[in-house]
N, C-alpha and C positions, 0 to 999 in steps of 0.2 A: 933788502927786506929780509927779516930773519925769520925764522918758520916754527910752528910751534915748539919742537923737540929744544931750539938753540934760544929760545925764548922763558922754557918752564926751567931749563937745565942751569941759565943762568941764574936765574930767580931762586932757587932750590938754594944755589953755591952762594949767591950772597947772602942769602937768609940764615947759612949756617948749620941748613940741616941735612941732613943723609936721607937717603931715600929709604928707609927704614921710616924714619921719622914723620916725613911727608907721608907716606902710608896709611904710617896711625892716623893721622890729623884729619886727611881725606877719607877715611873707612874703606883702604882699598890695599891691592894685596902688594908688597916689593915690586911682583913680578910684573904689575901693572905699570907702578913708576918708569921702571928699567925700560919697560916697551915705549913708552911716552918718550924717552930720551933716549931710545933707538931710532924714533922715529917711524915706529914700526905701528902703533897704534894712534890714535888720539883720542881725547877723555869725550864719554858723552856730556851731553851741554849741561847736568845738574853737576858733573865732575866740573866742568869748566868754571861754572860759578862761586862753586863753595874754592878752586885756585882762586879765581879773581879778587874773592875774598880774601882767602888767606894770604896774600901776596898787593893786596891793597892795587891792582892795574884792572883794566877795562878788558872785555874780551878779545877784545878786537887788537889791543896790543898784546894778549897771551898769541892769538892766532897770527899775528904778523901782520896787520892790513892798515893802512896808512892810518894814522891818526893823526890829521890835516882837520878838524871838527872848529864847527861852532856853536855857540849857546844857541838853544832853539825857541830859549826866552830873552832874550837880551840882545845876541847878534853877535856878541867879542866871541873871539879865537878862544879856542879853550886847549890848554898844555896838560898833560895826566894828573899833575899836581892839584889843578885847578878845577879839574871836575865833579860836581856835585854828588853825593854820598846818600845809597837808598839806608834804615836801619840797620841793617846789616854790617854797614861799610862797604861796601862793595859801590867802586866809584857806578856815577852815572857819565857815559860819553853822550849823551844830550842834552844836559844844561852845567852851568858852571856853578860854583861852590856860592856864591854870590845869590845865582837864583832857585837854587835847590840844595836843600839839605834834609838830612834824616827822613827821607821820602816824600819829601812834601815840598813846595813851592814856599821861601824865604819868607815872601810878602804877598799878601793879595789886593793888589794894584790894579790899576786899568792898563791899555798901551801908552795913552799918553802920560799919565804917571812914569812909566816905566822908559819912555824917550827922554822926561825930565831926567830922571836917576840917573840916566850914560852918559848925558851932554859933555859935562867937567870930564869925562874921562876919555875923550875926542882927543886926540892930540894935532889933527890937521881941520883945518875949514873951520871956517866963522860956524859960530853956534845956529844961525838961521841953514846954512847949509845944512849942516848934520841932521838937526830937527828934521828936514826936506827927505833927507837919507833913511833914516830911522822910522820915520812913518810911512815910508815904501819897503823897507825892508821889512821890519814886524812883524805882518801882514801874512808873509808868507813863511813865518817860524812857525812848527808845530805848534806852539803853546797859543799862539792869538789868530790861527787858520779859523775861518768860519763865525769871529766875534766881531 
């Protein structure tokens, strides 16, 4: 697992910029970066955001903590690529690009609607399984708790 210092410091080098540059963009001082990639500090959570922003990853991959996630509407695995974007851009690690985007929920569906929409994209069990799976699982995603 990589820790935030070995996480923003990679992110900084592949984006190309110097910590000068990151500085500017975050409204915060060199001396601040430098500490961040000592390891010596780490950003408060509005610093954290406007990185996750500008570095397009979740916080929880800046901070190093597994990102093993699933859609909290839908059920599928969600990979960093694939998760849904508040306006901002700043990914969401609780729903997938499918069922959220630009802060807001794709479609406004029912569950069952929404067990139809995943079926074809089952690649094991007969469709009456899945269905059986799906309307057990749902249930207990944040998005359809309590409906």
């Amino acid at each position: 697992m990589m820790t935030f210092q070995e996480n923003f410091t990679d992110l900084r080098k592949k984006a190309g910029l110097s910590q000068n540059e990151i500085a500017e963009k975050l409204h915060v001082t060199r001396q601040a970066v430098s500490r961040w990639e000592r390891g010596e500090t780490v950003p408060a959570i509005e610093t954290l955001q406007a990185i996750s922003s500008l570095f397009q990853v979740s916080i929880n991959t800046l901070l190093g903590y597994p990102t093993d996630l699933a859609c909290q509407s839908c059920g599928m695995p969600i990979v960093p690529e694939q998760m849904g974007r508040y306006q901002d851009g700043a990914p969401n690690e609780h729903y997938c690009k499918w069922c959220w985007d630009n802060g807001d929920f794709c479609a406004d569906c029912t569950m069952e609607e929404m067990v139809e929409y995943c079926l074809p994209y089952m690649p094991f069990g007969t469709p009456e399984e899945n269905r059986t799976f799906l309307m057990r699982l749902l249930p207990t995603l944040d998005r359809w708790k309590g409906k």
